[in-house]
N, C-alpha and C positions, 0 to 999 in steps of 0.2 A: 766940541763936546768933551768935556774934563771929565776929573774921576771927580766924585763928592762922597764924602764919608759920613759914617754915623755917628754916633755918640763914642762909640768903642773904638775908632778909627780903622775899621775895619772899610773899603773902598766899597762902591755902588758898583752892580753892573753899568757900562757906558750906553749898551743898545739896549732896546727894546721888541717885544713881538710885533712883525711887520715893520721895520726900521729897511731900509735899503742900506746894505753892504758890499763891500768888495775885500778880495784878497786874493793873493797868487797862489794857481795853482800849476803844478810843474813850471814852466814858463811863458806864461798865459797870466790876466788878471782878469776874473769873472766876477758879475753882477749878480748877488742875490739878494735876498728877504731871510730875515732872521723868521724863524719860526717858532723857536723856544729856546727860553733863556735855561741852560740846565745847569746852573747854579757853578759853585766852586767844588769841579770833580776833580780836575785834573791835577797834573802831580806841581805840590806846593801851593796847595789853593786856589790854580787859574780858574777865572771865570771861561765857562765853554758856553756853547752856543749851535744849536742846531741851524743850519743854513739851505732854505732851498735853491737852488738854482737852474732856471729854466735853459736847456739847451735847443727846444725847439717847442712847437705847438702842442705836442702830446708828450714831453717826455723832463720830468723835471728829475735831477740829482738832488739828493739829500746828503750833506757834509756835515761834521762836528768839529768845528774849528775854535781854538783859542783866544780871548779878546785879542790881543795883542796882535794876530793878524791881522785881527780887522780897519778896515777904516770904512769910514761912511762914502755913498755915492751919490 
């Protein structure tokens, strides 16, 4: 999954809501669900991204991570 741009060449988000992701955390790579795409916040226009991630049956972490750590799972 590439970037695609628009008319302005301005890039697309890569992921979408409910996409499966991963990315490292401390020294660990964990499995999550994008939850919402939150547009180009970060500093120099990164696309971010809400991320759930289930650590057990009742207890899910919520992260705001950068495209660019992500990768699909």
């Amino acid at each position: 999954m590439g970037y695609t741009s628009t008319a302005r060449g301005v890039p697309l988000p890569r992921f979408q809501s409910g996409a499966r992701v991963q990315f490292r955390l401390g020294n660990q790579v964990v499995r999550g669900k994008v939850a919402e795409y939150r547009g180009r916040l970060a500093a120099g226009g990164r696309h971010l991204y809400r991320v759930e991630v289930p650590f057990d049956a009742n207890y899910v972490q919520v992260y705001e991570v950068p495209e660019e750590e992500l990768k699909p799972a």
